[in-house]
C-alpha positions, 0 to 999 in steps of 0.5 A: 581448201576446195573453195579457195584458188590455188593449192595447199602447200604445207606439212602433210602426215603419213601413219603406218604400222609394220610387222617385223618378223622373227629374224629380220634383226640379222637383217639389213633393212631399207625403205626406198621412197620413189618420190615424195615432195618435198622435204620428208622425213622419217619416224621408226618408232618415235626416233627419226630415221633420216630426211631427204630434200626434194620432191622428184628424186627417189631416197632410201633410210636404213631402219635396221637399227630402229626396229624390232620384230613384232609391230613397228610405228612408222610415221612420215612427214613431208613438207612442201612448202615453198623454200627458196633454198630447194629447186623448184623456186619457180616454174609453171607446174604444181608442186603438189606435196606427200608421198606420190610415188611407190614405196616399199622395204627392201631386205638384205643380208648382211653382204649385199651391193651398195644401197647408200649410193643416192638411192641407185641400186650400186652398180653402174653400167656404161658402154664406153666403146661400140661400134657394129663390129664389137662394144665394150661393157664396163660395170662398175660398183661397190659391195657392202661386206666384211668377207671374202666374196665375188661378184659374178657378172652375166650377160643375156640377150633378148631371148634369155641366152647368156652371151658372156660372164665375168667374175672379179673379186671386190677391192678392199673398200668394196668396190670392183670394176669389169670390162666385157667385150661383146662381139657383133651387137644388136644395136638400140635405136628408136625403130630397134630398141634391142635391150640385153640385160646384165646380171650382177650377182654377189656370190660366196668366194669358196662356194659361190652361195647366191648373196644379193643380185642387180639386174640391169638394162643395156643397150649398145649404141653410140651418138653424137651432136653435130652442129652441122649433120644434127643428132648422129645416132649409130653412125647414122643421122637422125631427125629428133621428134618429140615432146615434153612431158608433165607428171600430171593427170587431171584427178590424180596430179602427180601420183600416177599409176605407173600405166598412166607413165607408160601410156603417154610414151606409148603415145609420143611412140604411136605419133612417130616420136623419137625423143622425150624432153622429161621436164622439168624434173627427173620423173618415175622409174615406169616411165624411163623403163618405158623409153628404154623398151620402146626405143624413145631417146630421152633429155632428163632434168632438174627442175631449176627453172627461171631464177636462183636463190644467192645462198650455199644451201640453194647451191649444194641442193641444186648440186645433190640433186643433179647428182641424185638424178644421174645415178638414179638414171645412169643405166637406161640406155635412153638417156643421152642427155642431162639437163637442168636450169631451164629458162633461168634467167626469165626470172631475173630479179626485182633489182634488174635495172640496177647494172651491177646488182644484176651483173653480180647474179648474173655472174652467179647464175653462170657460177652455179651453171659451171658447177653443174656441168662440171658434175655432170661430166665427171659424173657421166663422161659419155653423155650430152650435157644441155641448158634450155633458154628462153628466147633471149640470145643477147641476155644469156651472150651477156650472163656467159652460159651459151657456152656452159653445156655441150647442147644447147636448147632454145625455149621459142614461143614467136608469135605468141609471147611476142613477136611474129611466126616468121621470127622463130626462122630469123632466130635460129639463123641468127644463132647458127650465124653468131654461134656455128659450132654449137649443137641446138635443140629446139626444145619448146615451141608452140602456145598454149592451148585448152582442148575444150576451147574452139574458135573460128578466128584464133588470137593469141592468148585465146587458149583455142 
């Protein structure tokens, strides 16, 4: 393929052989997969353990039941060939296939937290109420076992002291809730990102025998979109400044060490950044470790960019996804917005002179739109929802989505694609005139550019 355009898109094999130790069949035993692209399933020993669908979530299978001790065969096949029923069905990325991501066993005992909820590590954390004076912590989860156990909360500050703790005991399903209240917090903010950190531990009722443990960030912060004061962030408004970022690094595509995810949010931090638009597709654990320490607020995303497909299984994967990645993610406190469906009517299809064809896939665009936001907030109540548009305000007016997500982003290339400079001004008023309530982020904008090219009278489209 080195000499033909383009990039191969196909299966794409993996062969791994895996010692099993003595023991290990009294074992609850996963392997958890950051990210493979984009269809992958998984052979123990000749029987398949389980696929997954999509390329930019992670996914787990338990093999205990595939196993034995002594050598185990391990083969993996991932396919990225194009799919119209899987996002991304469009978009100006490379949707490089295989394994890109980390990979690695977990091994649990029989009593252990959830591992079947999404590739989360099944316990979830939100700060439903903050304020300077005091915050409420709410965690909440589910537990895998047949006995009588606790599970003990405890919560740390920076330094390592433990400011609070909460035992509870699991309800009959497995699940539990808590609620601690924190006095006098240290706030998170992007020149402060203040983390605590809460341990979750899985304990023997009667003799409090140490049986599994999650460990999670927290930061306590509060905020809000105000169509006139803009992003209010600890009572406190705040200008966003930042980028969009791509998993992609010449030499590697997008299986990046996790120093290279690190690096860049070091880099939008060093520039005077604030805020990091993930796009167009929910990225590398190192990298929302990274926003959360360095104090970048973050927009995450599905990749549904520029078109849909008209069928139930585009639709349910589009929904799994979604779902996938805000439990994934849910914990960082960086994360103040969910996104998908980036630009996705500057695909429109071939049919787009014909009314009411179009009408109807307009009709299903904003269907899917509904769907996907009323997940997201039934999923996560506390956070922002967001579409980016691309800069037809009278198209998306027409499909009914300017009023879907709670924030809405504008894609605006004037001056480049079409247009002058000074009409990206007349853009924006025009949309704060027709649409005053409504919280906006400008969230592309520019032209394209290639580092190598210079010239002394620029033109559009010269790359310079």
């Amino acid at each position: 393929m080195a000499d033909e355009p383009g990039y191969y898109r196909g299966i794409g094999w993996y062969q791994k052989e895996l010692f099993i130790p003595e023991g290990w069949q009294e074992k609850q035993v996963y392997i958890h997969f950051e990210g493979a692209s984009q269809v992958t399933e998984l052979f123990v020993n000749g029987k398949s353990a389980g696929s997954h669908v999509g390329a930019y979530t992670a996914f787990n299978f338990n093999i205990s039941g595939f196993i034995h001790q002594g050598i185990n065969a391990i083969r993996v096949k991932v396919d990225n060939s194009f799919n119209p029923d899987i996002i991304p069905v469009s978009g100006d990325f490379s949707v490089y296939g295989g394994i890109y991501r980390s990979v690695y066993l977990v091994v649990l005992g029989q009593d252990h937290f959830d591992m079947n909820n999404y590739a989360s590590n099944g316990v979830f954390i939100s700060t439903p109420h903050v304020s300077a004076e005091a915050a409420t912590v709410r965690v909440k989860g589910r537990v895998s076992t047949k006995q009588k156990l606790k599970v003990l909360t405890t919560i740390y500050d920076k330094g390592g002291d433990k400011i609070a703790e909460s035992t509870v005991s699991p309800d009959g399903d497995g699940s539990f809730s808590t609620d601690v209240t924190i006095k006098s917090p240290h706030l998170w903010a992007p020149d402060h990102p203040y983390l605590y950190r809460v341990v979750n531990a899985l304990v023997g009722a009667k003799d409090g025998t140490l049986l599994d443990e999650v460990i999670n960030p927290l930061g306590f912060r509060w905020y809000s979109f105000d169509p006139e004061r803009g992003f209010i962030l600890n009572g406190e408004p705040l200008k966003l400044i930042g980028a969009n970022r791509h998993q992609d690094f010449r030499g590697l595509g997008s299986a990046l060490p996790d120093i290279l995810h690190v690096n860049d949010v070091q880099l939008l931090k060093d520039m005077g950044g604030n805020f990091l638009r993930v796009s167009h597709y929910p990225q590398a654990p190192a990298l929302m470790e990274a926003c959360d320490r360095l104090g970048i607020l973050v927009s995450v995303e599905t990749p549904g960019n520029n078109k849909i497909t008209e069928s139930e299984e585009f639709a349910r994967v589009t929904l799994e996804m979604q779902r996938e990645m805000i439990r994934q993610n849910y914990n960082h406190p960086s994360v103040i917005i969910w996104s998908y469906m980036n630009e996705v009517l500057l695909g429109l299809p071939s049919y787009r002179s014909d009314a009411p064809k179009l009408e109807h896939y307009l009709e299903k665009v904003r269907n899917l739109a509904t769907e996907i936001e009323t997940l997201c907030r039934e999923e996560d109540p506390e956070r922002y929802t967001m579409i980016a548009f691309h800069g037809d305000l009278d198209l998306y007016k027409r499909a009914g989505l300017i009023d879907v997500p709670q924030v809405v982003g504008w894609n605006l290339y004037q001056g480049w694609y079409d247009g002058e400079f000074e009409d990206f001004e007349k853009f924006l008023l025009r949309f704060k005139e027709e649409y005053p309530n409504r919280p906006m982020i400008v969230s592309e904008y520019g032209a394209d550019s290639d580092y190598r090219l210079h010239i002394l009278a620029p033109a559009r489209f010269d790359k310079t």
